[in-house]
N, C-alpha and C positions, 0 to 999 in steps of 0.2 A: 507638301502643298506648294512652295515655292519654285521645284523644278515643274510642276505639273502645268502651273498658273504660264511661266516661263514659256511654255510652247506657243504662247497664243500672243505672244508680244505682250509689249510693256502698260499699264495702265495710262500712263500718259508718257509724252515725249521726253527722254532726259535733259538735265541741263544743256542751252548752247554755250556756243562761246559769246555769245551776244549778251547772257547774263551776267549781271553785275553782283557782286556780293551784298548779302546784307552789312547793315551795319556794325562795324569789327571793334569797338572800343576794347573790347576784352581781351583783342588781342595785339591790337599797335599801339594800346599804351602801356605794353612791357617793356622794359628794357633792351635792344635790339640785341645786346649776346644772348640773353634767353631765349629772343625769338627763335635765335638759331638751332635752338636744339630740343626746347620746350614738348615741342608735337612729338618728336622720338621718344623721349624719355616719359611720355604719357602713356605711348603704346606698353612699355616695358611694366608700369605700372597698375596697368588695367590688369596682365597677365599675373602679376604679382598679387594684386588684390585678390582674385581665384582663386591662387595657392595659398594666403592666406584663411578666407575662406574654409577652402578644402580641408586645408589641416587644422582648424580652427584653432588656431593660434592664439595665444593670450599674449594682444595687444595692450599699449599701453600711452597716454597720451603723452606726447615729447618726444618718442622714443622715434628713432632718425633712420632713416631707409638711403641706401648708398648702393655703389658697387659690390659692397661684398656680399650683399641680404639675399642673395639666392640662396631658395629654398635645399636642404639637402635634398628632400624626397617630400612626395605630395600624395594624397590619396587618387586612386584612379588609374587611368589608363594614358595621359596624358604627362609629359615632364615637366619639370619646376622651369617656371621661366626665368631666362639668363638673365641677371643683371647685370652681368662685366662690363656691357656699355654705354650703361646709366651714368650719364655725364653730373648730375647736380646733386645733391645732397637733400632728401623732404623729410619733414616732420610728423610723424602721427596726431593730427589735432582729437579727429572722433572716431566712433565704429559707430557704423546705426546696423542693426542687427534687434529687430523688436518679433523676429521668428513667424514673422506677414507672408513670408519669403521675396521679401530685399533685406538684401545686402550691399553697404558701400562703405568706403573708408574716407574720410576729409583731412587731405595733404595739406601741410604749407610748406610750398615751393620756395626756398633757399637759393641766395645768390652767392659767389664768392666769399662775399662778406658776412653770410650768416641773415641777411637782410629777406624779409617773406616778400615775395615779388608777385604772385599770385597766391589764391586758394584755389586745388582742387577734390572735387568732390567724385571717383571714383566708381564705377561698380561691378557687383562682381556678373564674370561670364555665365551662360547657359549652359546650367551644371551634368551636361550629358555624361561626360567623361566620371565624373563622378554618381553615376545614375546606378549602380550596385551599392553604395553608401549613403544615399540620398532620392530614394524613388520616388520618394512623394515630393521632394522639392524638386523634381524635371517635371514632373504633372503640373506643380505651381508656375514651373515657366513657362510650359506651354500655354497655359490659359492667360497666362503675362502678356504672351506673342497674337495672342486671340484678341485679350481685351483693347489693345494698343492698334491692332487693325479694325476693329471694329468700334473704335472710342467710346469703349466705356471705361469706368474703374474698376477695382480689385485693392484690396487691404492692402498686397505688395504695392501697386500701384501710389497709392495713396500714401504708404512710409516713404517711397521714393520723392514725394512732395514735402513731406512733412523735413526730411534730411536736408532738401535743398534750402529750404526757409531757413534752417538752421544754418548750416553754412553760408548762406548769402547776411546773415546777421554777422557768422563770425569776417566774412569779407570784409564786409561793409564797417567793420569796428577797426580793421587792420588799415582800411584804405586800399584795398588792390581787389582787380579784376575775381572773381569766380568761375570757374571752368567743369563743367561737368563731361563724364568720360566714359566711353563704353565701348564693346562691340557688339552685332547684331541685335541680342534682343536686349544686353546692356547698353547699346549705345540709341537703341530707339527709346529706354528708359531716361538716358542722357538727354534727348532733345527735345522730351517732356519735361523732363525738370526744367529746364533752362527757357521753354516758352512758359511755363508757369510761373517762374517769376519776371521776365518780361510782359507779359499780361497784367499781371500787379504794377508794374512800373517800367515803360519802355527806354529807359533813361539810363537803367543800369549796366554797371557792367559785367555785365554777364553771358558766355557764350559756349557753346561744346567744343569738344572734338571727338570725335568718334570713326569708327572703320567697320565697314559694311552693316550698317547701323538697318536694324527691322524696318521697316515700312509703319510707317506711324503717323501719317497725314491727316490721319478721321479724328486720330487723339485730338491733335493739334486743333483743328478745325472746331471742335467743341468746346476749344478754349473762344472760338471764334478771332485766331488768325489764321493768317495763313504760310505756308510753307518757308516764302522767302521773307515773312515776318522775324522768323528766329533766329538771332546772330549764330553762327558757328559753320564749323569744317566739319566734312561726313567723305572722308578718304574711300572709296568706290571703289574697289576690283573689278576692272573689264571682265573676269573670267568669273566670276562671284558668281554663281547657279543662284545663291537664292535671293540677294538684294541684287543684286549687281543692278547696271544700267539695260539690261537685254530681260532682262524680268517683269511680270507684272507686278511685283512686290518690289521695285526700286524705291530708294528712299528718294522722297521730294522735302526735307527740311533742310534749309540754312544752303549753305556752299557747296557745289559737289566736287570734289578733286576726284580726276578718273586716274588710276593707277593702271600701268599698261603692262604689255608681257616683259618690256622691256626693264620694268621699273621706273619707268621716268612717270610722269603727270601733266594731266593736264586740263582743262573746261570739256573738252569733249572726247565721248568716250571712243577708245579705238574700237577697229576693224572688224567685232566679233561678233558670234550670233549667240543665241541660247546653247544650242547644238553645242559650241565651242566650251561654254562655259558648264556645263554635263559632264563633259569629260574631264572638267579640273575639280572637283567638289572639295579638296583645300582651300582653293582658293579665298571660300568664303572665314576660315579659319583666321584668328588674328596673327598665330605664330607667322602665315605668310604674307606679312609685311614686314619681317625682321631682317630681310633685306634688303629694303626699300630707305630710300634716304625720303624721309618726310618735311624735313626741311626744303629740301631739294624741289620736291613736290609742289611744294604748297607755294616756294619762292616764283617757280614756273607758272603756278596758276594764276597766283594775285598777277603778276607785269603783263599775263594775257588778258586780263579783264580789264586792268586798268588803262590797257591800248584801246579800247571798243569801245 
């Protein structure tokens, strides 16, 4: 539906470079070495969340996620994702798994010292690869990707609320930011969570990060904000067929960082058409950002917005 929508241009204009971020508490009041590597080591762990998922792993709470926690082998058609360069050390706090069909895992991010520097709240990918093991929960996503474009609810929908409350309690007991995390139709699950509880309370700190994050605007809107109401980063592939910025299903929440061919970033998207973005349909995959330096990214976009 996304490459089809795609031919006709995008629903609305994507971000300029003229736009300014929303509001970032959740993310510049971390520690600045964390900043530096936080966003990468989210991506690794979204993918990690999936394979956990997949292999339904018996998790356990404390139990500590590092460099060496790559999966041996995962159900599917898809590989365990690498963590050899997962820079920080996180905590297993929860699993929400209530069989709604969501799924997420709630981290606490570790500094040097052992010290919880954030919460994040995880979730898993769109279980295609796994859709021989799991048919009825890819039906479940797909009406996830339905209801979230057309703002309504769904049970899944609804556990991915209920999880964020819960984690934003265990934030908010710790004292440190909340981060919710996804890609495509995890990541547009991501910045529904996160405008849910900003909607509760705009004060908080609380924000996503997500990578080629679903189209989820109408969700939002039914919270009765709007797009650039909700703190957070949503990392865009210029090449992405189905959210990308050349799509009618571009995502319009929080920050948009456009990732180029080059890998670098930036407020505006490059040079591409639909047509372009057809031919790359990885693109929209999160493994192809595991080249990408997200730090790097993101440090590019903020100094260009902060010029304007």
């Amino acid at each position: 539906m996304a490459l089809l929508f795609g031919l006709f241009g995008p629903i609305d204009a994507a971000t300029s470079t003229s736009a300014r971020p929303p509001r970032l508490d959740f993310w510049t009041g971390l520690p600045a070495p964390v900043r530096a590597y936080l966003a990468d080591d989210i991506k690794r762990l979204i993918g990690w969340t999936f394979d956990a998922a997949g292999s339904r792993a018996r998790l356990s709470a404390g139990q500590i996620i590092d460099a060496q926690s790559t999966f041996a082998s995962v159900p599917g058609f898809a590989p365990p994702t690498p963590m050899h360069a997962l820079r920080a050390c996180y905590r297993i706090e929860r699993v929400f798994d209530a069989h709604n069909g969501y799924y997420g895992i709630e981290f606490a991010a570790l500094d040097d010292s052992g010290k919880v520097v954030a919460v994040l709240l995880l979730n898993r990918l769109f279980r295609l690869p796994v859709a021989l093991q799991e048919p009825v929960g890819v039906l479940t996503d797909v009406v996830t990707i339905g209801a979230m474009l057309a703002g309504f609810e769904t049970p899944a929908l609804a556990d991915a609320e209920a999880a964020a409350e819960t984690a934003w309690g265990d934030a908010a007991v710790l004292g440190v930011p909340l981060i919710a995390g996804g890609q495509s139709q995890a990541g547009g699950t991501a910045q529904l969570q996160a405008a849910l509880l900003l909607k509760q309370d705009p004060a908080r700190a609380v924000g996503f990060v997500t990578f080629n994050a679903a189209h989820a605007l109408a969700s939002v809107h039914r919270l009765g904000l709007a797009g650039e109401d909700v703190a957070g980063f949503n990392f865009s592939k210029d090449l992405d067929p189905g959210c990308g910025p050349k799509t009618l299903l571009a995502n319009r929440i929080g920050f948009q960082i456009y990732i180029h061919r080059d890998g670098s970033g930036s407020t505006r998207p490059g040079d591409t058409t639909i047509f372009d973005a057809m031919a790359h349909p990885r693109q929209h995959l999160l493994d192809s950002f595991n080249d990408v330096s997200l730090a790097a990214a993101l440090d590019s976009a903020l100094a260009a917005s902060a010029s304007h």
